[in-house]
N, C-alpha and C positions, 0 to 999 in steps of 0.2 A: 297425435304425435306432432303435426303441424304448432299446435299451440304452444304444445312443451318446449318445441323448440326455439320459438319467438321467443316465449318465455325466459330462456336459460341464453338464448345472445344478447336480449339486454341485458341481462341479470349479469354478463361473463364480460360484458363491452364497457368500460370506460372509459373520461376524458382525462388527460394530462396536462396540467401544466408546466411547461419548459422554462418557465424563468419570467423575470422582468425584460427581457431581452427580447422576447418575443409577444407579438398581438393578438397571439389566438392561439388554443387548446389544441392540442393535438389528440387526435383517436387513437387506442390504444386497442387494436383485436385483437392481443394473444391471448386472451384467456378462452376466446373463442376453441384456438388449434389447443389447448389443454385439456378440455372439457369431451371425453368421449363420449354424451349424448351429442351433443354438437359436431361431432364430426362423422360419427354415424348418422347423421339426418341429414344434413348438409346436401351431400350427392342426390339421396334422390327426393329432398324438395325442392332442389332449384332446378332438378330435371322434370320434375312434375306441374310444372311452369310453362314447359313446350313442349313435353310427351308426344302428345297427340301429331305432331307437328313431323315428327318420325326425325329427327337429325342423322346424319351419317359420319360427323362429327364434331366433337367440341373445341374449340381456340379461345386459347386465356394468355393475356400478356403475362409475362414473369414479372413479380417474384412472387404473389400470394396466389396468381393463377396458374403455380404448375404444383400448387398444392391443392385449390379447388378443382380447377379444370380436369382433373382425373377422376375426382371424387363423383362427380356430376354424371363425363363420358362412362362410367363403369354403371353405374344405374340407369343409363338409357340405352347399354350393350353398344355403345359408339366405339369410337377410335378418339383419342385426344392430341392434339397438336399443338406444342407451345410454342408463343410467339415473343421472339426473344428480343431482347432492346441492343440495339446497337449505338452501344459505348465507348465504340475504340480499343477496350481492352481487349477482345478476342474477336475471333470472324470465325463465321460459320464456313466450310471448306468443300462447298456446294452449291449449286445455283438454290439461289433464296431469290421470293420477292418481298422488298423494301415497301414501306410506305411512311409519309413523314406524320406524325401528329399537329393538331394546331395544339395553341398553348396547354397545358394540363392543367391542376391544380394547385403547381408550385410557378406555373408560367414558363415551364419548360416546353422545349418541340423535341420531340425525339423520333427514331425511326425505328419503327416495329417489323419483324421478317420473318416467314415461316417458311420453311424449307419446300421448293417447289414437288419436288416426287412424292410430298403428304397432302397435299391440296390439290383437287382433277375439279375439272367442269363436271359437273353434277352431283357435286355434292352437296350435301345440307347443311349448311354450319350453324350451332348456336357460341353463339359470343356469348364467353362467362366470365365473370370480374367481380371481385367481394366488394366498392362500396363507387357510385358513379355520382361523381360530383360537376364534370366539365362534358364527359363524355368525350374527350378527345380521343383516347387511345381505342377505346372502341369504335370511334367514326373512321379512323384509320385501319383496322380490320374488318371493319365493313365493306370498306373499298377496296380494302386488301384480296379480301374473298371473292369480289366480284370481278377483279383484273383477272384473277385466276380461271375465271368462267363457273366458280364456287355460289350458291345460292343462300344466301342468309335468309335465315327462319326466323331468327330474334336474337333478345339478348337478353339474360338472368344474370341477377345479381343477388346479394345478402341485401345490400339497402341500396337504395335509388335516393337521393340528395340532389335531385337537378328539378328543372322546369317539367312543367307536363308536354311541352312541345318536344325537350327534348328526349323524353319517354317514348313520344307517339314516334317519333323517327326513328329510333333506335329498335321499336317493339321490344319494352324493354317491359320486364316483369320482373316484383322483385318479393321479399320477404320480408322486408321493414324499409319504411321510410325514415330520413335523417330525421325526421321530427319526434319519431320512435325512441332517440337515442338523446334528446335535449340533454345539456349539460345543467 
């Protein structure tokens, strides 16, 4: 099944070109959330990544991770907790803890918050996110998890596009590599 399913995300993943206007391709996953082998596999191969590891639950920034992050928590029998950006346009109406990103991949800083009465000290969290290229957002729920007295196990992704260092700090496992998806 593993195969099949490498198989059918690159087969479902394309690049885009946005114009003269812009200097580079953008990725295109939705044919990924189209594709129901793809989304049935999804959850529990990127939970079979840290299985063994036992999580208590999983945290995925929004907006692709409150569509994986359930996917994942529901095949490891976890709890899922989204971690929401704060944009100004709404507030959460609860003590949340905050944490800042450093740049992204657009060179944004943004602030990611998960509501504090879903995060306790002793929990197990894996950090999940469909494609890691800066690893920002996730260094910041790493730390997130840990102000919280929360234990981070690792971190699963569909494809992993960064350095190997910053694989090895994140304990990050993933399912394709961006070189998997060459344009």
């Amino acid at each position: 099944m593993h195969s099949e399913l490498t198989r059918r995300l690159t087969e479902t993943f394309r690049w885009t070109d946005p114009g003269p206007q812009s200097t580079h391709l953008v990725s295109d996953v939705s044919g990924w959330w189209r594709e129901p082998l793809v989304l049935a596999g999804l959850g529990p191969a990127l939970a079979a990544l840290h299985a063994p590891a036992r999580p208590t639950v999983v945290i995925a920034p929004e907006v692709t991770g409150l569509l994986l992050g359930p996917l994942v928590a529901t095949a490891l029998g976890a709890g899922f907790l989204p971690a929401y950006k704060d944009t100004g346009a709404r507030r959460i109406a609860e003590p949340t803890t905050w944490e800042r990103t450093g740049g992204d991949y657009r060179g944004r800083r943004l602030a990611l918050g998960v509501r504090d009465r879903h995060l306790n000290p002793g929990d197990r969290v894996l950090v999940v996110d469909d494609w890691v290229a800066t690893g920002a957002q996730l260094r910041a729920l790493h730390r997130l998890a840990a102000a919280r007295g929360a234990e981070v196990i690792g971190t699963a992704a569909i494809v992993a596009d960064c350095a190997p260092a910053l694989s090895a700090e994140l304990r990050l496992r993933s399912l394709l590599r961006g070189s998997d998806l060459a344009p």
